[in-house]
N, C-alpha and C positions, 0 to 999 in steps of 0.2 A: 405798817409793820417794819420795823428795823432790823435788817440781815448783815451780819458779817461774815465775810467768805476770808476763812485762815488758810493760807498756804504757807509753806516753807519758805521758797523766792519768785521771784518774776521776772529777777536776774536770765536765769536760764529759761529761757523759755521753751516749752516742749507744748504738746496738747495737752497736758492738765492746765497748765496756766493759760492756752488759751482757752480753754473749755469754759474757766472758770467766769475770766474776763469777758466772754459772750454772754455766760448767762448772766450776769450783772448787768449787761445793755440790755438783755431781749425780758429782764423779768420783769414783773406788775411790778416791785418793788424800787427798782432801779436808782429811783431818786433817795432812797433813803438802806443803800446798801452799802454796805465799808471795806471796801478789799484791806488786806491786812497777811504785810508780810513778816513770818519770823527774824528772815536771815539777813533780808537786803538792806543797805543803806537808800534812802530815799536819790541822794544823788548820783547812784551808781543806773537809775532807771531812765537819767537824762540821753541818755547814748544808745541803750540796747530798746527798751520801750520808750519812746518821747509822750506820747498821748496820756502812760498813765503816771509820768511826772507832772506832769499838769493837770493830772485828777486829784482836785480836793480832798476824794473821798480815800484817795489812799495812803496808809499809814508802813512805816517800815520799822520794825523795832529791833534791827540791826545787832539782832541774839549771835555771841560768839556758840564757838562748838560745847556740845554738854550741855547738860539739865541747869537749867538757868531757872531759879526759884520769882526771881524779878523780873521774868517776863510774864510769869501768871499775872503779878501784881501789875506790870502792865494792860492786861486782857481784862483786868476787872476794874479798873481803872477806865478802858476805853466799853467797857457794856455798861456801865455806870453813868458815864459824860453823855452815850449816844441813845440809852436809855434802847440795849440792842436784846430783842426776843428771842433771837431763834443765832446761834453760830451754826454756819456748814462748813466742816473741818475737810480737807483734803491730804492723802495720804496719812503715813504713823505719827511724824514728829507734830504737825497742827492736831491732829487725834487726840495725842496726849496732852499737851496744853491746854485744847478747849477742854477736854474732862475735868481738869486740875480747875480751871479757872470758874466752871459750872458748879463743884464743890464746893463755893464760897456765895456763889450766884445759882441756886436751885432752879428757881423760877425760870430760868433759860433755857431753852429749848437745844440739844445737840442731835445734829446729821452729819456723819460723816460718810465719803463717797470714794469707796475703794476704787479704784483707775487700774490697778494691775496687783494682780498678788502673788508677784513672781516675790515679794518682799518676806512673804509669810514663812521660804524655803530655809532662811536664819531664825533659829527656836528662840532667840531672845525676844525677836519682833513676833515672831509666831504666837509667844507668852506675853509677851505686853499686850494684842490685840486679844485676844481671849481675855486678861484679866478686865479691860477694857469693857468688851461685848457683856462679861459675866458681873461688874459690877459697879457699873455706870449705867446712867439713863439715858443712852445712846441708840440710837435711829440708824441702822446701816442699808446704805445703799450701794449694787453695786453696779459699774454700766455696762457687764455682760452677762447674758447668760453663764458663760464659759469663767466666769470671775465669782459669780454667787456661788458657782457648784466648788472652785475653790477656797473657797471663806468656808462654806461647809464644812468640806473633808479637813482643812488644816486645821483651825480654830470651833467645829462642832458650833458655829451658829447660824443662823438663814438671815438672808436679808432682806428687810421689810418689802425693797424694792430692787425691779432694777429697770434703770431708767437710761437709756441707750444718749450718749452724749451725741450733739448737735453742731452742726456747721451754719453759716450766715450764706442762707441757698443765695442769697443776692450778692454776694461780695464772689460766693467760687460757681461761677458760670463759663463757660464756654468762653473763648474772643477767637479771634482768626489766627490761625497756626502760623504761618508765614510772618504778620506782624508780631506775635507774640515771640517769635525765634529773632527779628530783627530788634527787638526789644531788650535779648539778651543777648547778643551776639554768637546766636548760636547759627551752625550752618542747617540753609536749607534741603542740601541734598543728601542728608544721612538720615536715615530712622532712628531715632534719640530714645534709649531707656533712660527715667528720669530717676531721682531718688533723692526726698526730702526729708532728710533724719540728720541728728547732731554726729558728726563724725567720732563716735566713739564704740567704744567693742559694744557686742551683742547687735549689731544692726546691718551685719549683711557687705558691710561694703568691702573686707576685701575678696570674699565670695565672686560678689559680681563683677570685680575686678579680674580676679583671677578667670574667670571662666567668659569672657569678653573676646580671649585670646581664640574661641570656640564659633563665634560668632563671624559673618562674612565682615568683610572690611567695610562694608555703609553704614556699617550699627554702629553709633557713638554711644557713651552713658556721660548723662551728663549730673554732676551734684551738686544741689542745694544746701547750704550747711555748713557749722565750724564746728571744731573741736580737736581734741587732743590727738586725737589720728591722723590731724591731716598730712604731716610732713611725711610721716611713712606712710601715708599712700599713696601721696605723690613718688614718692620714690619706688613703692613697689609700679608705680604704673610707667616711669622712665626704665624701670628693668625690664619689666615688661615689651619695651617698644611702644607703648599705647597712648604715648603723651597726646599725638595726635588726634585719637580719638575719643579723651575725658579730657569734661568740662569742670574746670571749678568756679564755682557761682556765686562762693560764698552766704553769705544770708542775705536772704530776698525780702523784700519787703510784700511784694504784692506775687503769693503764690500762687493766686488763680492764672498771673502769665503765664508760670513753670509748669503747672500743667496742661495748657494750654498746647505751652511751645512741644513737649514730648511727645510720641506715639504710644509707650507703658509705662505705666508705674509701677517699678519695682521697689519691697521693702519685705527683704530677707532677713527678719529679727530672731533671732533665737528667743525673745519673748517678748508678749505685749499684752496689753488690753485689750482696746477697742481703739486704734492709732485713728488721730484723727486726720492726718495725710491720707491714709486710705479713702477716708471718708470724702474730703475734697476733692481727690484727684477723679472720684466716682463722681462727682457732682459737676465736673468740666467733662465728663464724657471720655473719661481716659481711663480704657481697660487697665488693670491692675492686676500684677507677679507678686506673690506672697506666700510666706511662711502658714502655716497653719496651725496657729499658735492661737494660746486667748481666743477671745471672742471674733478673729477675723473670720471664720466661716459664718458666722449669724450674719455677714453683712455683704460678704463677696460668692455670687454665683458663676453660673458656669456663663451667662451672657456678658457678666461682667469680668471675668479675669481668669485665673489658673492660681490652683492654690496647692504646696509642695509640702512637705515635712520639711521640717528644722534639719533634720541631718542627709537631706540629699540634694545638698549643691549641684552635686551632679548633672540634676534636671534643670538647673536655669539656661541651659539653651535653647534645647528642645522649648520649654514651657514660654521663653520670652519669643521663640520664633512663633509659637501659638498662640501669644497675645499679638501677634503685629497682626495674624489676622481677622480675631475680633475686630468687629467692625463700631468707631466712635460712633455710635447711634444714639437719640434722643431716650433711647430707652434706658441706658445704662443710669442718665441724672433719672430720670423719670423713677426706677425701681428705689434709687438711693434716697432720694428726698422724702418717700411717705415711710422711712423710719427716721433718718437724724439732721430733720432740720432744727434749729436751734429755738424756733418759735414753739416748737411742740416740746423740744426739754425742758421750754423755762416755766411752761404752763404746768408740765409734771411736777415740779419743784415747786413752783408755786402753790399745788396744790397741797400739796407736803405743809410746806411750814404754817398753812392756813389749817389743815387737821391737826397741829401739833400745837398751836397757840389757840385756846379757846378762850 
């Protein structure tokens, strides 16, 4: 079977694109699956991803902004050459393409896999996925409970599934705190709140900045991450006085150290899916501060973290000084792993596009 997995970019990398790049290693199909980016140029993945510039299998068709009619004929041009069954579209803009492109190619199977439908909240995108749902031959998946139920109510459709996205339990494990902080030069006499999200609004961090000031003087935060915020955070954290006590880490390659090296993972988003930061930093045994937002209560208990409203910053002291002492127990990966290891998503999936190709 021949799967093409469309996204937007790969450029930016968030948890949809790694979700998506897992399940393309972990599935039965693997040797005959085709990552395929709308937005990226193939050589701009030399720097930010190296691994999947040197994947044969991926294709970049480097779509400026707007409804680009020749990028359909691109997608049907590349299901044609690779003789591909099934597309699984992620997010609106792959959504809409792969439909466009399945209109010419019937025979093709389409899945698309809502990640967040905080998107649904603009009536353009709200109308475009409905007329989508309503009149195409589209397979929707969504990977939370708390994300079906908004497909629902926005757009009046149910989704055939939902299939809880997966981490690689072997790559986010546990290592020893001490060397994993030596690793990042981070100090070892301070209790470290961690936090791995792109520096940009909706994710908490000048929250946690701000309310740090709240916190005794041992507690650092330390951040994983780039993006358009960083210079004014940095600078609210020298008004602050806190420069001392936040880390900028930039982007990390190997984030099972970062959670390692921290005591909590906090991630204050005003909205999300199913964040797969969450997911990993449960799977290294690092209690977890979070919004309760999307699908994160289907996956964080009371043994594993503290979970807040969106609109009460307030509580991140309290609540972070309540995660220092949950205790890093073998129980916290143990519960996380018999929902989202990546081996059981791609079997889900797998079994998908095996009922949808007869």
């Amino acid at each position: 079977m021949n799967v093409m997995q469309l996204v937007q970019h790969f450029t930016v990398i968030g948890g949809l694109e790694k979700m998506v790049v897992e399940l393309s290693r972990k599935s039965a199909h693997r040797q005959s699956t085709h990552l395929v980016s709308l937005s990226d140029k193939h050589s701009d993945l030399a720097e930010c991803w190296p691994d999947l510039y040197h994947n044969a299998h991926v294709t970049c068709l480097n779509k400026p902004d707007g409804i680009q009619w020749s990028v359909v004929k691109q997608l049907v041009e590349h299901i044609d050459q690779h003789q591909i069954d099934v597309i699984h579209s992620h997010h609106i803009g792959p959504m809409l393409y792969a439909a466009m492109a399945i209109k010419q190619r019937p025979h093709v199977k389409h899945i698309t896999t809502i990640h967040d439908a905080w998107y649904l909240q603009q009536w353009r995108y709200r109308l475009m996925t409905w007329a989508l749902c309503k009149f195409t031959a589209m397979n929707v998946v969504a990977d939370a409970q708390a994300v079906a139920q908004e497909v629902k109510r926005k757009v009046h459709h149910s989704a055939e599934q939902v299939i809880i996205n997966g981490i690689d339990s072997v790559q986010f494990s546990p290592i020893n705190q001490q060397y994993a902080r030596f690793q990042l030069g981070l100090p070892n006499h301070a209790r470290i709140v961690g936090c791995g999200a792109r520096l940009e609004p909706g994710k908490g961090h000048q929250d946690l900045i701000a309310h740090l000031t709240q916190l005794p003087q041992d507690v650092h935060v330390a951040f994983a991450g780039e993006g358009s915020l960083k210079a004014e955070l940095i600078h609210m954290t020298d008004q602050l006085g806190l420069s001392k006590r936040v880390h900028w880490l930039g982007m990390v390659q190997e984030m099972e150290v970062f959670y390692s090296a921290i005591d909590v993972f906090c991630l204050f988003s005003q909205r999300e899916g199913l964040p797969l930061t969450l997911l990993e930093a449960l799977a290294c045994n690092t209690p977890v501060v979070a919004s309760n937002v999307g699908g994160i209560s289907e996956i964080v208990d009371q043994q594993a973290g503290i979970l807040i409203a969106p609109d009460r910053a307030d509580l991140l002291p309290e609540s972070l000084e309540q995660a220092f002492a949950l205790k890093q127990s073998k129980t916290i990966r143990a519960n996380n792993l018999t929902q989202v290891c990546s081996s059981l998503m791609a079997k889900r999936y797998d079994a998908l596009y095996r009922a949808l190709v007869v």
